[in-house]
C-alpha positions as CSV (number, residue, x, y, z in Angstrom):
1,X,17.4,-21.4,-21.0
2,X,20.2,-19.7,-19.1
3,X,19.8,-16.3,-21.3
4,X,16.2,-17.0,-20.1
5,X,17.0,-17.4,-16.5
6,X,19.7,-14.4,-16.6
7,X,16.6,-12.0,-18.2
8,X,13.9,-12.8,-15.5
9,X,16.9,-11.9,-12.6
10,X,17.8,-9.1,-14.0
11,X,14.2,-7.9,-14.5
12,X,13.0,-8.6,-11.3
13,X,16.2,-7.0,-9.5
14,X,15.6,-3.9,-11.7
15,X,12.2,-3.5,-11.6
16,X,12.6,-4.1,-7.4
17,X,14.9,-1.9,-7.3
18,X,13.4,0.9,-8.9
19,X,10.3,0.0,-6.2
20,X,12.8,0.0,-3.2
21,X,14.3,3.3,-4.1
22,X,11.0,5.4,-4.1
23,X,11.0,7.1,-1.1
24,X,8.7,5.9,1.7
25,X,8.2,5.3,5.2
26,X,10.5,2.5,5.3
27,X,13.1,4.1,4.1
28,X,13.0,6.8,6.0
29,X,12.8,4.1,9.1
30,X,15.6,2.2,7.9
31,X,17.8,5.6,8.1
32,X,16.6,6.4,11.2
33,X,17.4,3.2,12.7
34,X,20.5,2.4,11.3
35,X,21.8,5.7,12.6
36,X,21.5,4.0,16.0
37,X,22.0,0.3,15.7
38,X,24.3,-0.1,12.5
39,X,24.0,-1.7,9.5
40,X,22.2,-4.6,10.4
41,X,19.1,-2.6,10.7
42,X,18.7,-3.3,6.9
43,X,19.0,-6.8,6.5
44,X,16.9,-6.9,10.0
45,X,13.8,-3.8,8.3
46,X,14.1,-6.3,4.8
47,X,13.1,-9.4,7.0
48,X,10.7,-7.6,8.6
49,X,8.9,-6.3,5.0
50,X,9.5,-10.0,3.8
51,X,7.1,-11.5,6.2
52,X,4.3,-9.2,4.9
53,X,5.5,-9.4,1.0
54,X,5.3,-13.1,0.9
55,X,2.0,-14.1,1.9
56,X,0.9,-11.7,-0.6
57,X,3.0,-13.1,-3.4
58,X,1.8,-16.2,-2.7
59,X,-1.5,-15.1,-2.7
60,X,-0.9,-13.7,-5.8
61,X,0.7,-16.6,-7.7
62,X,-2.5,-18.3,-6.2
63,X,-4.5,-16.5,-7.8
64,X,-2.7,-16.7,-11.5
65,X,-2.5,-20.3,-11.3
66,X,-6.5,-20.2,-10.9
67,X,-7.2,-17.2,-13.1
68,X,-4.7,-17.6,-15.3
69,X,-2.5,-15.2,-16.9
70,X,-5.0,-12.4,-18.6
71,X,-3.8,-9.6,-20.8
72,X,-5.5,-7.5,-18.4
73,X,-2.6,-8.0,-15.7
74,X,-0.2,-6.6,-19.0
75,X,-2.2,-3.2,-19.3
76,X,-3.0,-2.6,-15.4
77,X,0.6,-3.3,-14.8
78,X,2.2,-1.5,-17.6
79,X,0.2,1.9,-16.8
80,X,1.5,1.6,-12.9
81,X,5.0,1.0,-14.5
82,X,4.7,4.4,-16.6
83,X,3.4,6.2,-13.5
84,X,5.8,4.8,-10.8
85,X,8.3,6.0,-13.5
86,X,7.3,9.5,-14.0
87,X,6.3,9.6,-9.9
88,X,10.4,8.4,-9.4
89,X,12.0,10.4,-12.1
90,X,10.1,13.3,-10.9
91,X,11.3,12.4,-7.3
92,X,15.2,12.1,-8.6
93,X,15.1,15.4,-9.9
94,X,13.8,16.9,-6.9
95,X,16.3,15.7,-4.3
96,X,19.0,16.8,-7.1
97,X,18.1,20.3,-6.4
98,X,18.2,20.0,-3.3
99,X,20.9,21.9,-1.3
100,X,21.2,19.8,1.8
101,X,19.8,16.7,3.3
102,X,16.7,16.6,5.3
103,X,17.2,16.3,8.9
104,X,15.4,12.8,9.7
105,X,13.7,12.4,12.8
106,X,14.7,9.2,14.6
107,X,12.5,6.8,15.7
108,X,12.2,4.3,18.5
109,X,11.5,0.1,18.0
110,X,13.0,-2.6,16.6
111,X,14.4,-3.5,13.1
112,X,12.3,-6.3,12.4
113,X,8.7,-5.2,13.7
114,X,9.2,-1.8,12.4
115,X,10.1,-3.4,8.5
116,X,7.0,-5.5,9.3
117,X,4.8,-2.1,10.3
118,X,6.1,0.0,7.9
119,X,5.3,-2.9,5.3
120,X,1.8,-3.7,6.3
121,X,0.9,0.0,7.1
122,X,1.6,1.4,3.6
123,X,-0.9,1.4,1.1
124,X,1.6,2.2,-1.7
125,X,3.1,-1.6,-1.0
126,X,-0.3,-3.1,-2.1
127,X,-0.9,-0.9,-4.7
128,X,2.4,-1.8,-6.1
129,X,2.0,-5.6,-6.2
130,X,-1.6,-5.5,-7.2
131,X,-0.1,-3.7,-11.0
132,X,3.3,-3.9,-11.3
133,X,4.1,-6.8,-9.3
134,X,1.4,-8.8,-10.7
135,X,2.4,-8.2,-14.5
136,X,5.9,-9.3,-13.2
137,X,5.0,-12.6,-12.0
138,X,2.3,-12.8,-15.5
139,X,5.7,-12.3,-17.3
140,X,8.1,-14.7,-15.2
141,X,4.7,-17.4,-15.2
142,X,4.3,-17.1,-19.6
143,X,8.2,-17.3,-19.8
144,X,9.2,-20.4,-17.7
145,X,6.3,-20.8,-15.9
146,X,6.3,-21.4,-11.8
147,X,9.8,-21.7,-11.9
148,X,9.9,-18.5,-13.9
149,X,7.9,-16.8,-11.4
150,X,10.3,-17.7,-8.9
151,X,13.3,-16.1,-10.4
152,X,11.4,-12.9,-10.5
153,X,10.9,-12.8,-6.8
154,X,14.5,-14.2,-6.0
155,X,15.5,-10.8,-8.4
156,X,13.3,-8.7,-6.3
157,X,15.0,-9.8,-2.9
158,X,18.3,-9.4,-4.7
159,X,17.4,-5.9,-4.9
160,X,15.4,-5.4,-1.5
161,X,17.8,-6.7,0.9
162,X,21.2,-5.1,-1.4
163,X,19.4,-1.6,-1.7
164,X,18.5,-1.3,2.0
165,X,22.1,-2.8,3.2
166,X,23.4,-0.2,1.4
167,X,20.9,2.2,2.9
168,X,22.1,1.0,6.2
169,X,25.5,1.2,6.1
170,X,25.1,4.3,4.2
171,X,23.3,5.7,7.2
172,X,25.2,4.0,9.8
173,X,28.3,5.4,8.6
174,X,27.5,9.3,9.1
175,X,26.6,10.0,5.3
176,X,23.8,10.1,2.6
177,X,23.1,8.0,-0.4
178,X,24.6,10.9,-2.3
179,X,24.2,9.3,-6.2
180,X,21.0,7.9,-5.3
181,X,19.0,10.3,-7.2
182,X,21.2,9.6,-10.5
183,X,20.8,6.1,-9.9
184,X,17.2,7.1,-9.8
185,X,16.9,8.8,-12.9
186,X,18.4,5.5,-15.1
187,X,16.0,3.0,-12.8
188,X,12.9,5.5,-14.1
189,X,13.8,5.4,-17.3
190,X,14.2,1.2,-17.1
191,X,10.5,1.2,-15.4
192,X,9.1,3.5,-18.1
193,X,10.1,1.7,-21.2
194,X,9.3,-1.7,-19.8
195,X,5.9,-0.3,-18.4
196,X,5.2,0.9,-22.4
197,X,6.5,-2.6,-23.7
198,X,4.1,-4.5,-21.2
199,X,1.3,-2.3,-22.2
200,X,1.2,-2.7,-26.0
201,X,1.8,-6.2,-25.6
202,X,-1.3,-6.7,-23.1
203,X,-2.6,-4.3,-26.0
204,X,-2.2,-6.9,-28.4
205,X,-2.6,-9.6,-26.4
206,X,-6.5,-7.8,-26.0
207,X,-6.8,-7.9,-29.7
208,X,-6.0,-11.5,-30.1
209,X,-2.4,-10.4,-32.1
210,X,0.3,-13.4,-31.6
């Protein structure tokens, strides 16, 4: 049970974590803000993106416990998981070779409605819950069921709300995230092996194969 419960955290904070690092809007937001207001501008942008990501996570548990769990969520999800992978380690790779930072242009509003508008406004955040999301909370709901479910989003927040405070301070403190794209690099290479493992087993699942 607590090997279990230690798996479905660590997967969730992982797999969250690989999602958090891609870079987006948000991000760049974050930066920009927390160049002005501090550090708190991550924790503030994360509660902001949490108002929009729960609804649809309960909208999506909704759905599973009607549906229920269908090897179809497996290969959708394990497909995005190969090509967020490739998409991030191709991004890592890029800003290594990179000479210098990219000037970011600051922008003006609030923590908290701009992690909200960044959220709501980015297609990418749908896209990602719809597949890889999904399949996460398929694979915390088959393991230990609702509460199983719920360890997997507490290990994406784990993620969400240390990745951006780091962001944050990171920013707020005059410097870049300067192993970021190394950090990258291992996180893609997490995603892509569990998006091939979640794929041959909705594969199998498919074919009827215990």
């Amino acid at each position: 049970m607590l090997s279990s419960i230690f798996y479905l955290l660590s997967v969730g904070f992982l797999t969250g974590l690989s999602g958090a690092m891609l870079p987006g809007p948000l991000f760049v937001f974050v930066v920009s803000d927390a160049m002005r207001r501090g550090v708190l501008s991550g924790v503030l942008a994360m509660l902001g993106h949490a108002a929009v990501e729960v609804p649809t996570i309960l909208l999506l548990i909704f759905g599973l416990s009607v549906a229920g769990v269908s090897s179809a969520f497996y290969v959708v999800g394990g497909v995005a998981m190969t090509l967020f992978a490739l998409k991030m380690g191709y991004d890592a790779l890029r800003r290594r070779s990179e000479q210098r930072p990219r000037n970011i242009r600051r922008r003006h509003g609030g923590a908290l409605l701009g992690g909200i508008a960044f959220t709501a406004f980015n297609p990418g955040f749908f896209v990602w819950w719809a597949t890889v999301g999904c399949a996460l909370l398929a694979f915390g709901a088959e393991t230990l069921g609702g509460f199983g479910m719920a360890l997997v989003v507490l290990g994406h927040y784990f993620s969400d709300f240390g990745w951006y405070s780091f962001v944050a301070l990171s920013a707020s403190q005059g410097f870049v995230v300067r192993h970021a794209p190394k950090l990258q690099l291992v996180l893609s290479t997490f995603l892509f092996v569990l998006g091939v493992y979640f794929l041959c087993y909705g594969v199998r699942l498919s074919c009827g194969a215990p």
